[in-house]
mmCIF file as gemmi writes it, N, C-alpha and C atoms, coordinates in Angstrom:
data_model
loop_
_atom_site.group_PDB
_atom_site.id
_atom_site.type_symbol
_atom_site.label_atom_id
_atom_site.label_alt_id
_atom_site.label_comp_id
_atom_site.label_asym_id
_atom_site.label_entity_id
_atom_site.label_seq_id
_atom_site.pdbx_PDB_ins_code
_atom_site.Cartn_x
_atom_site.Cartn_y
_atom_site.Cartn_z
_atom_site.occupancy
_atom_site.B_iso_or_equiv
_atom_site.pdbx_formal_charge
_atom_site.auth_seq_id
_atom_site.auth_asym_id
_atom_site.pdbx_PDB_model_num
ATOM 1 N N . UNK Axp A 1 ? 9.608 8.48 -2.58 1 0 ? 1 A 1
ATOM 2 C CA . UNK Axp A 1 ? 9.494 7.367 -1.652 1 0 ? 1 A 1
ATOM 3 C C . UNK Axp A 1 ? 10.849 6.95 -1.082 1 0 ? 1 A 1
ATOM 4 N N . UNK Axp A 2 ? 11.836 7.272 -1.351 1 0 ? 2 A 1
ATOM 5 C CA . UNK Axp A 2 ? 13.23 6.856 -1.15 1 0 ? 2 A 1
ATOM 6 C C . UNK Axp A 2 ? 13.656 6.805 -0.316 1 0 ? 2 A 1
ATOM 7 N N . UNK Axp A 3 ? 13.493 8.357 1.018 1 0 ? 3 A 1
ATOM 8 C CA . UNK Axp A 3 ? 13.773 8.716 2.225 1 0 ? 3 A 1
ATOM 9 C C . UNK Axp A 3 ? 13.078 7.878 3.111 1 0 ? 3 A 1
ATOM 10 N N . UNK Axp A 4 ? 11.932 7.075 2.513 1 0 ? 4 A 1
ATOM 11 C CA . UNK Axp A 4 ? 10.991 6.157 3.586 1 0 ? 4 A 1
ATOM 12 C C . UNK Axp A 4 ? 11.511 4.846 2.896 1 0 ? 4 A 1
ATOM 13 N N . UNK Axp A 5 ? 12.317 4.355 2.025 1 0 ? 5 A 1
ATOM 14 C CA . UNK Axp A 5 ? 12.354 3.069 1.67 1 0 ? 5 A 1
ATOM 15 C C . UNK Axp A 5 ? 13.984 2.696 2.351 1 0 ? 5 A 1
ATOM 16 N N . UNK Axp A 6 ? 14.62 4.268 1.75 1 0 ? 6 A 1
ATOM 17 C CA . UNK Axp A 6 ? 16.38 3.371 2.11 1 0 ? 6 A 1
ATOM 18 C C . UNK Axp A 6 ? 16.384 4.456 3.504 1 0 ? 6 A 1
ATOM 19 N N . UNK Axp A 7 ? 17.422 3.905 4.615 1 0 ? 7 A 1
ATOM 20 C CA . UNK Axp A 7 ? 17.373 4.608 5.458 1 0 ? 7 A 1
ATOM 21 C C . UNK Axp A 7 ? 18.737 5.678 5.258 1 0 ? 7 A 1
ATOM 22 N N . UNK Axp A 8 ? 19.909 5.536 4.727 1 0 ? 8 A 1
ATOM 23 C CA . UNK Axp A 8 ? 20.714 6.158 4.154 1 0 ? 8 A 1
ATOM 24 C C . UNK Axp A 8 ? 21.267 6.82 2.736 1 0 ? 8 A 1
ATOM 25 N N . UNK Axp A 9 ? 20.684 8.133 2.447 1 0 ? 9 A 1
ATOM 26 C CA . UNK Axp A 9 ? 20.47 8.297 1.122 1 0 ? 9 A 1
ATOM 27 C C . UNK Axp A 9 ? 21.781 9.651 0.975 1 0 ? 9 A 1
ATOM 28 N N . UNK Axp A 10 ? 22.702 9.793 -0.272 1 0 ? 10 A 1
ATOM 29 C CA . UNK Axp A 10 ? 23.532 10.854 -0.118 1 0 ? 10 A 1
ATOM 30 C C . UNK Axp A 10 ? 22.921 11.996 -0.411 1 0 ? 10 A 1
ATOM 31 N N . UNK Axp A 11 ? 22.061 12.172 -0.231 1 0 ? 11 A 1
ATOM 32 C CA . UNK Axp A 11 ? 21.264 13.806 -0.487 1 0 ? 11 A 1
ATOM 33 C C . UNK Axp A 11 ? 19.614 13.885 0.222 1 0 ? 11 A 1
ATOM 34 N N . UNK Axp A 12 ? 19.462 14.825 0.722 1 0 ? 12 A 1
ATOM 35 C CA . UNK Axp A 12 ? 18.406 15.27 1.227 1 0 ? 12 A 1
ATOM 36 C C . UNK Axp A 12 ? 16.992 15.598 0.45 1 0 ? 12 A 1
ATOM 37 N N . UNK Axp A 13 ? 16.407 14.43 0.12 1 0 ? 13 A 1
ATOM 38 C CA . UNK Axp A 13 ? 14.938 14.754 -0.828 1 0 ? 13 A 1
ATOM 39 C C . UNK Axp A 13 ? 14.344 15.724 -0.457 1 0 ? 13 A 1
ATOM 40 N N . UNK Axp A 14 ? 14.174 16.146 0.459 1 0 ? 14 A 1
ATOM 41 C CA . UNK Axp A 14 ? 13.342 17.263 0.507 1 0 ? 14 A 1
ATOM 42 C C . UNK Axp A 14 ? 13.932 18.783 0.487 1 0 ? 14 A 1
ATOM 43 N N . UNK Axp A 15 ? 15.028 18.667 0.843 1 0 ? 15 A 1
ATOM 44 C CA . UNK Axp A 15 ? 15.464 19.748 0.377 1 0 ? 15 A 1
ATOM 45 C C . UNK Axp A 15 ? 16.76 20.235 -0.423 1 0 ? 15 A 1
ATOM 46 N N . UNK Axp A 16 ? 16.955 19.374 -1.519 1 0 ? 16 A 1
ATOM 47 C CA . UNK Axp A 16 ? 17.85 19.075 -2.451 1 0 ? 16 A 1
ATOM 48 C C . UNK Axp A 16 ? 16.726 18.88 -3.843 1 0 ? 16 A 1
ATOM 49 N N . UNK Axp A 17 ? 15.996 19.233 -3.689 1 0 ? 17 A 1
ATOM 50 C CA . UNK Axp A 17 ? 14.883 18.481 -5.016 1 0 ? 17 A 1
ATOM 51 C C . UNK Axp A 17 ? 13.932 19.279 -5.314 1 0 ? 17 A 1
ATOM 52 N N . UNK Axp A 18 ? 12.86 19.847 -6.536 1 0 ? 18 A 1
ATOM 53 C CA . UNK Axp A 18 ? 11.519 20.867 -6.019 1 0 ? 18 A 1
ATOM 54 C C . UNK Axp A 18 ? 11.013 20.147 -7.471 1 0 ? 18 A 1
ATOM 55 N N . UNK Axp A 19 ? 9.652 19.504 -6.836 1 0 ? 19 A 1
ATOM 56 C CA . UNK Axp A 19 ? 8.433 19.373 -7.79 1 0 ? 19 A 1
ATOM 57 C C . UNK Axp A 19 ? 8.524 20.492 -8.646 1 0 ? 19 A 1
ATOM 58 N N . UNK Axp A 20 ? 7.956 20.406 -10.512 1 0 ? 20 A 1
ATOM 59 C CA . UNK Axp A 20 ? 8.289 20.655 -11.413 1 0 ? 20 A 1
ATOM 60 C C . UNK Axp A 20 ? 6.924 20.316 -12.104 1 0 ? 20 A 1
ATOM 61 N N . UNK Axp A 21 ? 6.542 19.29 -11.945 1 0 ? 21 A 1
ATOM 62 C CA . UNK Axp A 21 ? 5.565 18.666 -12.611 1 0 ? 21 A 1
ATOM 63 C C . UNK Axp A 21 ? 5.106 17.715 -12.788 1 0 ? 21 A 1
ATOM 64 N N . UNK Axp A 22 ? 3.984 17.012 -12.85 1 0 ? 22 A 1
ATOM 65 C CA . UNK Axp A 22 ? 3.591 15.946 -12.383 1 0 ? 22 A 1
ATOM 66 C C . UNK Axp A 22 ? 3.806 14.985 -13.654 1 0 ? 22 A 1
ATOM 67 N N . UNK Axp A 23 ? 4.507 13.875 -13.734 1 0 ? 23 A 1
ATOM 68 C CA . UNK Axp A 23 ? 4.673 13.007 -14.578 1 0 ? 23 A 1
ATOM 69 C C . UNK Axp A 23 ? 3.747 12.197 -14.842 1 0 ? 23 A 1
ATOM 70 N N . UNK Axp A 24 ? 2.82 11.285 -14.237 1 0 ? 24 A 1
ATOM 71 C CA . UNK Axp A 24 ? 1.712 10.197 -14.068 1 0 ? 24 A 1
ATOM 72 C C . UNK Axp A 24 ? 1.274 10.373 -12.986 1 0 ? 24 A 1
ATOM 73 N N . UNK Axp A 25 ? 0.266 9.402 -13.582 1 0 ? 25 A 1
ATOM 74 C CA . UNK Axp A 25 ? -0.539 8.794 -12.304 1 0 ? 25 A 1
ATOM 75 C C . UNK Axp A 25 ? -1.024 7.448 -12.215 1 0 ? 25 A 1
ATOM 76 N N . UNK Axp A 26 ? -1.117 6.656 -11.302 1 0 ? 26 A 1
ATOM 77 C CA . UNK Axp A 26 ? -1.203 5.293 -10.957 1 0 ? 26 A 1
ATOM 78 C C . UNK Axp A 26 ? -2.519 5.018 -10.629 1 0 ? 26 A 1
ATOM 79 N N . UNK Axp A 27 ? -3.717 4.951 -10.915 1 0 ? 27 A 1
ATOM 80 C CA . UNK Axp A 27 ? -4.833 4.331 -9.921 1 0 ? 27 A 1
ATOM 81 C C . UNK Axp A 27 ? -4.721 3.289 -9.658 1 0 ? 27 A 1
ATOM 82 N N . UNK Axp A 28 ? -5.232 2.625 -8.165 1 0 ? 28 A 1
ATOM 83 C CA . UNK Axp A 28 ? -5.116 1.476 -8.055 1 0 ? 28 A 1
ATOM 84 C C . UNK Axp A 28 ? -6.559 1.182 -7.357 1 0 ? 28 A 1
ATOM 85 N N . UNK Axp A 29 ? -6.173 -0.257 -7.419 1 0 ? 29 A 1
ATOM 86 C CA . UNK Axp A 29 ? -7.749 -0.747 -7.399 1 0 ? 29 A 1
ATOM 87 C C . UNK Axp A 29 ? -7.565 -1.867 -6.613 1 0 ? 29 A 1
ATOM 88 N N . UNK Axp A 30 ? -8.808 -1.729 -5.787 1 0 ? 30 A 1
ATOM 89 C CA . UNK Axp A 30 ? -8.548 -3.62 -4.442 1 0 ? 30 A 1
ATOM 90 C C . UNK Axp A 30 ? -9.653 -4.182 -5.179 1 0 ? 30 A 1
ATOM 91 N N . UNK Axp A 31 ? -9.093 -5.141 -5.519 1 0 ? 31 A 1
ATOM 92 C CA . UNK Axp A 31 ? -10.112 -6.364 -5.982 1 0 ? 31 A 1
ATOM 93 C C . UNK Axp A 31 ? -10.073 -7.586 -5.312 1 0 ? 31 A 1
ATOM 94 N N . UNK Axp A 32 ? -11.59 -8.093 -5.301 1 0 ? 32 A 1
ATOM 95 C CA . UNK Axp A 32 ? -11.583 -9.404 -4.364 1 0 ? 32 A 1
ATOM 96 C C . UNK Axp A 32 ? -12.256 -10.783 -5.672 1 0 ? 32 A 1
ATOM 97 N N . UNK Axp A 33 ? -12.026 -11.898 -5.66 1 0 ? 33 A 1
ATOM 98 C CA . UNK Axp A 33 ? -12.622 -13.133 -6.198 1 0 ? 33 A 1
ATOM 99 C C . UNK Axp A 33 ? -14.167 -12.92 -6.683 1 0 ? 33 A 1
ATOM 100 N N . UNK Axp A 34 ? -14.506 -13.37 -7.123 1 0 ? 34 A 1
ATOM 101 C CA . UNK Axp A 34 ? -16.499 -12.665 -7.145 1 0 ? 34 A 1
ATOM 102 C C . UNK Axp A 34 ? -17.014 -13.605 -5.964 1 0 ? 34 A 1
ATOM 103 N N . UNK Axp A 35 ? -16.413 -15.134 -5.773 1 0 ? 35 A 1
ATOM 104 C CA . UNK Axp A 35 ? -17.322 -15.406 -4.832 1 0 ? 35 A 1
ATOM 105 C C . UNK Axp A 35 ? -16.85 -15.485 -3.442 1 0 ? 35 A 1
ATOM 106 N N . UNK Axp A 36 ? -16.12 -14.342 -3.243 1 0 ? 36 A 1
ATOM 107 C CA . UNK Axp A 36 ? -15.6 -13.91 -2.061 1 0 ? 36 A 1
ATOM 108 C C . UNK Axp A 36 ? -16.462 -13.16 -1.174 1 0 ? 36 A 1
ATOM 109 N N . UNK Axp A 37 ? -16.292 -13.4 -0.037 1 0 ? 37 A 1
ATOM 110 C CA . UNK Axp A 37 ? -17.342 -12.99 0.79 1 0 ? 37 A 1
ATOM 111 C C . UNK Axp A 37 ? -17.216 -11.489 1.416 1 0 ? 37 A 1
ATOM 112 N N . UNK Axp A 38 ? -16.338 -10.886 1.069 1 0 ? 38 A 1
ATOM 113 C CA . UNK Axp A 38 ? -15.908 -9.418 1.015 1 0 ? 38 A 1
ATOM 114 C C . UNK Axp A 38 ? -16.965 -8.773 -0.093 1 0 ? 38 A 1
ATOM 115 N N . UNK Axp A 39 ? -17.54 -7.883 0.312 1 0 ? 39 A 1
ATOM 116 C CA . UNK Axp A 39 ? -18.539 -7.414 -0.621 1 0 ? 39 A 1
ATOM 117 C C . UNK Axp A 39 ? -18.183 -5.175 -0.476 1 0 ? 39 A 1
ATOM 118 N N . UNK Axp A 40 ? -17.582 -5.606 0.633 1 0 ? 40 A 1
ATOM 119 C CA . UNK Axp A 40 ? -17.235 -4.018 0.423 1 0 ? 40 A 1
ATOM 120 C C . UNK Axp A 40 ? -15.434 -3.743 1.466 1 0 ? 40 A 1
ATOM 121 N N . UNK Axp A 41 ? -15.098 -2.5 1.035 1 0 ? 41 A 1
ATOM 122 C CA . UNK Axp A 41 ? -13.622 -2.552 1.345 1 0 ? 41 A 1
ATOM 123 C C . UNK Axp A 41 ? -13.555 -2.646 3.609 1 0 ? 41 A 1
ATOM 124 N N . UNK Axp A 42 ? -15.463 -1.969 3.566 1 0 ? 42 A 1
ATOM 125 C CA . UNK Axp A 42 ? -15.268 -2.564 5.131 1 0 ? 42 A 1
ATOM 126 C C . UNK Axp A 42 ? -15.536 -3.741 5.875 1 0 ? 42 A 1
ATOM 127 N N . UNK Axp A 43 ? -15.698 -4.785 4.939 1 0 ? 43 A 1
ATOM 128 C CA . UNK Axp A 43 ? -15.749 -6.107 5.002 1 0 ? 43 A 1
ATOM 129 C C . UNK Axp A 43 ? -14.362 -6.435 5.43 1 0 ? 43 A 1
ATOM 130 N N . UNK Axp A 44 ? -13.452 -6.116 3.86 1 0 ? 44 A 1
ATOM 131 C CA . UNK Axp A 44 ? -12.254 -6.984 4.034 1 0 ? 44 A 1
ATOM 132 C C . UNK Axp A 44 ? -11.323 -6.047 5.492 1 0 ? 44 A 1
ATOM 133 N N . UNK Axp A 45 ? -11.967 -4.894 6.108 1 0 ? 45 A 1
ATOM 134 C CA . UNK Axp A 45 ? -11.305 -4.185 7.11 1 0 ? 45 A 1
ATOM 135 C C . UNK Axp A 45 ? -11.653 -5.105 8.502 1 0 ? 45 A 1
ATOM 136 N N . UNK Axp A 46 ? -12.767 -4.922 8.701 1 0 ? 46 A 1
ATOM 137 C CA . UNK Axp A 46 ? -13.51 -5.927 9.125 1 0 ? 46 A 1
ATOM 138 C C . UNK Axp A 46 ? -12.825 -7.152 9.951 1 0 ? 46 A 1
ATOM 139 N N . UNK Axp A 47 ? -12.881 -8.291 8.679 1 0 ? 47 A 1
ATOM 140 C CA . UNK Axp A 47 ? -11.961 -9.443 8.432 1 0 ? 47 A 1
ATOM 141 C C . UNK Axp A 47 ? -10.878 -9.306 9.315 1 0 ? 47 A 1
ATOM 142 N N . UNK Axp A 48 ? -10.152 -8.472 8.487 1 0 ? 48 A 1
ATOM 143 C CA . UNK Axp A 48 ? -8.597 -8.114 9.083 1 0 ? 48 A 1
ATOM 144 C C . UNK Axp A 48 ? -8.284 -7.658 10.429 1 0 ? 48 A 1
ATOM 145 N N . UNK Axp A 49 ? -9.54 -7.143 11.166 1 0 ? 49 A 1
ATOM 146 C CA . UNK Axp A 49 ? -9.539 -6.24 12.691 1 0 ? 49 A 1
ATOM 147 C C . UNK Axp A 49 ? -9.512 -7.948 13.363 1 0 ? 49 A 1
ATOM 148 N N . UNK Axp A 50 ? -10.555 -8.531 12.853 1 0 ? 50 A 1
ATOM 149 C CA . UNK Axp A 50 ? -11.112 -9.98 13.249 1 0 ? 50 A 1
ATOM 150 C C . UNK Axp A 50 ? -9.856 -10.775 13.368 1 0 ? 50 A 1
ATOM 151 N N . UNK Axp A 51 ? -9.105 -11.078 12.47 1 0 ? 51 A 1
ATOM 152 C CA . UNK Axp A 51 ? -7.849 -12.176 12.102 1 0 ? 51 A 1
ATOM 153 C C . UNK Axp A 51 ? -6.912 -11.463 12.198 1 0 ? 51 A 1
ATOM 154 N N . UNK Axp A 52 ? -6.292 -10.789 12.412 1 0 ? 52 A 1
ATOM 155 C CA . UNK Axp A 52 ? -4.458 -9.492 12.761 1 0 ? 52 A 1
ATOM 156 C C . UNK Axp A 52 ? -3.711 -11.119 11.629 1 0 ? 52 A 1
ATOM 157 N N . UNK Axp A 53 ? -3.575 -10.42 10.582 1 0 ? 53 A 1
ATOM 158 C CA . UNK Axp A 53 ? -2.275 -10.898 9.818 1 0 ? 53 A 1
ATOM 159 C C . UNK Axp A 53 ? -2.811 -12.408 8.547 1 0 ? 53 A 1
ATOM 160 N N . UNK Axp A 54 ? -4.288 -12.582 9.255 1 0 ? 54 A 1
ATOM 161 C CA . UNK Axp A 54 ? -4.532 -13.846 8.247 1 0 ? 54 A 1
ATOM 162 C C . UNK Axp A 54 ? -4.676 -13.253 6.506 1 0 ? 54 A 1
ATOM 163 N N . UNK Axp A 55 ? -5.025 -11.974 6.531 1 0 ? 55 A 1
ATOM 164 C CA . UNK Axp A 55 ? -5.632 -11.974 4.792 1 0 ? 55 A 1
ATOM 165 C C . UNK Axp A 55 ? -4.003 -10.965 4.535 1 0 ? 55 A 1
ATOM 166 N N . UNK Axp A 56 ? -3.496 -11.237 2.677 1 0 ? 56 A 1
ATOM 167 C CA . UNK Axp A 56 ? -2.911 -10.725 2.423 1 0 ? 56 A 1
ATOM 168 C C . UNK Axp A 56 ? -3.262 -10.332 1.247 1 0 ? 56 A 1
ATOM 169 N N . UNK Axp A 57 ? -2.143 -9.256 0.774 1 0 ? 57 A 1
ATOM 170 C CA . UNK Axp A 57 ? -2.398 -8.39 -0.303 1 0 ? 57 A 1
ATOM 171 C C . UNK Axp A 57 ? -1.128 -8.591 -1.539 1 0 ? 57 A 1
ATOM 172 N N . UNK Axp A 58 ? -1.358 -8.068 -2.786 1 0 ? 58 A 1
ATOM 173 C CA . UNK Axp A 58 ? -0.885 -8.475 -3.706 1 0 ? 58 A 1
ATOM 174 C C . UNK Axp A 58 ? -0.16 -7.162 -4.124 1 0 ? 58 A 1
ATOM 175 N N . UNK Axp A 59 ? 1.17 -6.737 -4.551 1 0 ? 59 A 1
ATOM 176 C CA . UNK Axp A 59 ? 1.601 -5.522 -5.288 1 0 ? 59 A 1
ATOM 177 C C . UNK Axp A 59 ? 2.24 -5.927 -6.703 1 0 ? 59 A 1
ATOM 178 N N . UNK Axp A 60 ? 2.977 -5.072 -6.742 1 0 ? 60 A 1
ATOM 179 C CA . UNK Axp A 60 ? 3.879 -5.058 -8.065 1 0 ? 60 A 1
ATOM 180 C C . UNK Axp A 60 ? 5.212 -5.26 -7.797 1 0 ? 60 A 1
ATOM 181 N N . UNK Axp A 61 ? 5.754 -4.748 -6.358 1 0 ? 61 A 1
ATOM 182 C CA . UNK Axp A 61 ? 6.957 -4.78 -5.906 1 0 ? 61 A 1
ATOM 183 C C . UNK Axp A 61 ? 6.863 -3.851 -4.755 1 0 ? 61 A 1
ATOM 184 N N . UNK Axp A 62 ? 8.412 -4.196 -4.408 1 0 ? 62 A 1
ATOM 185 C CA . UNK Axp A 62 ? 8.668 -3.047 -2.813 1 0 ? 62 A 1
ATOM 186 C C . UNK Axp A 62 ? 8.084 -1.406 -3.482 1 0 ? 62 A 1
ATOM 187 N N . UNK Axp A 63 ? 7.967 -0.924 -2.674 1 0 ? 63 A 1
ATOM 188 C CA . UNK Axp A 63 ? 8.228 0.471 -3.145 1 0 ? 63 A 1
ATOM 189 C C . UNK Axp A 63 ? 6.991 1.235 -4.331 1 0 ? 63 A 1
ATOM 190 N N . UNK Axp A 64 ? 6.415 0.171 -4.909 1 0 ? 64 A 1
ATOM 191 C CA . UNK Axp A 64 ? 5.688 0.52 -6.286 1 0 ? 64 A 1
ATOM 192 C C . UNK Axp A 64 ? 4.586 1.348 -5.717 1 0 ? 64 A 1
ATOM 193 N N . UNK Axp A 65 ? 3.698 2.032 -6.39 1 0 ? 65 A 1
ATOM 194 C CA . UNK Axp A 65 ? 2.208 2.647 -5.599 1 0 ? 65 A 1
ATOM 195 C C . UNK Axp A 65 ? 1.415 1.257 -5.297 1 0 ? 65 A 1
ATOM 196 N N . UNK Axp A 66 ? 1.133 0.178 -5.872 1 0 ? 66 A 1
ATOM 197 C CA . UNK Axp A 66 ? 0.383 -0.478 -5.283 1 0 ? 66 A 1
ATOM 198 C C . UNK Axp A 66 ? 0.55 -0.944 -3.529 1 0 ? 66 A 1
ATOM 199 N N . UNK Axp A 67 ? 2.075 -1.466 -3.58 1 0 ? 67 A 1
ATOM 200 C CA . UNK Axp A 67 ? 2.577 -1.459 -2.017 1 0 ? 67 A 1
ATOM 201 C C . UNK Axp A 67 ? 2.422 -0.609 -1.534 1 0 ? 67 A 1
ATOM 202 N N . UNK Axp A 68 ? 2.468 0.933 -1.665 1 0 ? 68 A 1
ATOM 203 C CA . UNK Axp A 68 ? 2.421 1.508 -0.665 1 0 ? 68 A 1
ATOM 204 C C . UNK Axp A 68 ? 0.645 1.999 -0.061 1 0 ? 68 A 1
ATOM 205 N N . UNK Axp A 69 ? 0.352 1.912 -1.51 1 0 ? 69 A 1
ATOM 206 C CA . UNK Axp A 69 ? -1.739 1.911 -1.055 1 0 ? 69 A 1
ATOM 207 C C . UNK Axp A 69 ? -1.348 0.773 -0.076 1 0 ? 69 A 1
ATOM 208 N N . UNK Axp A 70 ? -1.487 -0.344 -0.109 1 0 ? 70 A 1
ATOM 209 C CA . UNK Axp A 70 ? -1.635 -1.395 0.85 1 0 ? 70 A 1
ATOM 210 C C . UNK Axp A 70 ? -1.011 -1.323 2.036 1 0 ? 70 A 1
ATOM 211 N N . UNK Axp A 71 ? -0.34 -0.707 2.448 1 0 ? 71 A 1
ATOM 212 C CA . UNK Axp A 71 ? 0.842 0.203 3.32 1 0 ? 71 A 1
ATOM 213 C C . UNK Axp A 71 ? 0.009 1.078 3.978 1 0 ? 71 A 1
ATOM 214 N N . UNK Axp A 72 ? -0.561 2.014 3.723 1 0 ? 72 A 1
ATOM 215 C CA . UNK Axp A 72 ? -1.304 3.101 3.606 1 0 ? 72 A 1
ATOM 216 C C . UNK Axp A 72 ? -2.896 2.476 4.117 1 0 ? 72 A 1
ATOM 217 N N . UNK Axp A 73 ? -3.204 1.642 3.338 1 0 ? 73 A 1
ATOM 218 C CA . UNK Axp A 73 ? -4.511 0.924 4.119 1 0 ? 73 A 1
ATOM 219 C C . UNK Axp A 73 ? -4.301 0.389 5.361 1 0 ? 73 A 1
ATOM 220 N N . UNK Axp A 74 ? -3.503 -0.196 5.669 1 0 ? 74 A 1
ATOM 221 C CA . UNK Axp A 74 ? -2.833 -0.984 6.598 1 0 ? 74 A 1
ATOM 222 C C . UNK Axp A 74 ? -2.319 0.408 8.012 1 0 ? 74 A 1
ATOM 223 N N . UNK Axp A 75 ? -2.228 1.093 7.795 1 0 ? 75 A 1
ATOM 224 C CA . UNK Axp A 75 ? -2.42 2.325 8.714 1 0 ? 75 A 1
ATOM 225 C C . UNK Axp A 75 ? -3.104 3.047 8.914 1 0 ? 75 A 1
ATOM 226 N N . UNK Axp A 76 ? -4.435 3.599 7.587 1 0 ? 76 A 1
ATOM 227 C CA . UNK Axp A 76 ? -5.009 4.305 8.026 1 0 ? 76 A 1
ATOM 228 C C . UNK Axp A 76 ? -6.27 3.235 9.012 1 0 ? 76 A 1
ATOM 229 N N . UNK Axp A 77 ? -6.292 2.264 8.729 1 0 ? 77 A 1
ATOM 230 C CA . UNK Axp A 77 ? -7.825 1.359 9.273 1 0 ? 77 A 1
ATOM 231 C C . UNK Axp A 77 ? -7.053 0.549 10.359 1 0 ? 77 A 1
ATOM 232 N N . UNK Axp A 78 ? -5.494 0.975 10.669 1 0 ? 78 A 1
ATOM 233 C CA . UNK Axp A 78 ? -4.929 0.14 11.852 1 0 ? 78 A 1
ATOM 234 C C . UNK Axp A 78 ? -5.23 -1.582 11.827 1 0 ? 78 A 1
ATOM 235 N N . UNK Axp A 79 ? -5.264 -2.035 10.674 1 0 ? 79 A 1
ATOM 236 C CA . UNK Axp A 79 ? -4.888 -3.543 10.236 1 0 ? 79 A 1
ATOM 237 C C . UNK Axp A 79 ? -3.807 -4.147 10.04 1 0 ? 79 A 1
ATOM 238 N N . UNK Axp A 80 ? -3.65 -4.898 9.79 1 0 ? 80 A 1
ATOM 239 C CA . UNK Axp A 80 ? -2.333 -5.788 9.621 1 0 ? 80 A 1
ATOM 240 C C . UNK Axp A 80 ? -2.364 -7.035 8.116 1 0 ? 80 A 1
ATOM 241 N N . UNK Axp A 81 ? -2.682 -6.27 7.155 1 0 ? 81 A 1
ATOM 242 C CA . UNK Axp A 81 ? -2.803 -6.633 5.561 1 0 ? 81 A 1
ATOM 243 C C . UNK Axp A 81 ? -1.202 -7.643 5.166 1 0 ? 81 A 1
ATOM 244 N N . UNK Axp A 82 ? -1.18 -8.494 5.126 1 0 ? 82 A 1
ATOM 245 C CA . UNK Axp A 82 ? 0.326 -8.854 4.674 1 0 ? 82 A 1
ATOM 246 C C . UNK Axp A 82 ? 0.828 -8.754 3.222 1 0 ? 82 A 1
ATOM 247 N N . UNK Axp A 83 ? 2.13 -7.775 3.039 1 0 ? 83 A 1
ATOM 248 C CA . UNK Axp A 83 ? 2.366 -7.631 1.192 1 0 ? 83 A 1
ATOM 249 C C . UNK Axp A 83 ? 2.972 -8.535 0.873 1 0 ? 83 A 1
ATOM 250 N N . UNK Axp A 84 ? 2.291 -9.213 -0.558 1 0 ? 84 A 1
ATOM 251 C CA . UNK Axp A 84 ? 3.111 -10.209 -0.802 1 0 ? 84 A 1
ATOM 252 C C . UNK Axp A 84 ? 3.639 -9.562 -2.468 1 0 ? 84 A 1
ATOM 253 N N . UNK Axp A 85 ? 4.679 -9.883 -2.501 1 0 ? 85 A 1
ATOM 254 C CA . UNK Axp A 85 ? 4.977 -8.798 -4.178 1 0 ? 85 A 1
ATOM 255 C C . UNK Axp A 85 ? 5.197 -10.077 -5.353 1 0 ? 85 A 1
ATOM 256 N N . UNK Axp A 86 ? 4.325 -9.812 -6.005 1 0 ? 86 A 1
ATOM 257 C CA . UNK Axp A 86 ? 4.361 -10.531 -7.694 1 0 ? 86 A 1
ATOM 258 C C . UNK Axp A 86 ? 5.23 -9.975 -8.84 1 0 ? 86 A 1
């Protein structure tokens, strides 16, 4: 994630570096309130096409997999999700 987080890095990730093996894995999960009126993930897409910038989202930090799923949602469904990091 580095080459997309810092814009000046002293070495070339992609070709200074070669996958080896996969260390972990992260699942992540969108969860809503129970008596939230989002009942499926094209609800809260929905919402968000409806309001540009009113609903936001929760991570772990800059950079973490949860930010960047929300990053990643936020482009593939062309919304505007706001990250807020805990």
């Amino acid at each position: 994630t580095n080459p997309f987080l810092y814009p000046k890095l002293p070495y070339d990730t992609f070709k200074d570096f070669s996958p080896i093996s996969l260390l972990a894995s992260s699942p992540n999960v969108l969860l809503v309130r129970a008596d939230s009126p989002f009942k499926s993930v094209g609800d809260v897409i929905a919402a968000a096409k409806a309001k540009p910038g009113s609903l936001s989202f929760a991570h772990a930090g800059n950079g973490t997999s949860t930010h960047l799923a929300g990053e990643l949602l936020n482009s593939l469904a062309k919304i505007d999700l706001r990250a807020i990091p805990y």
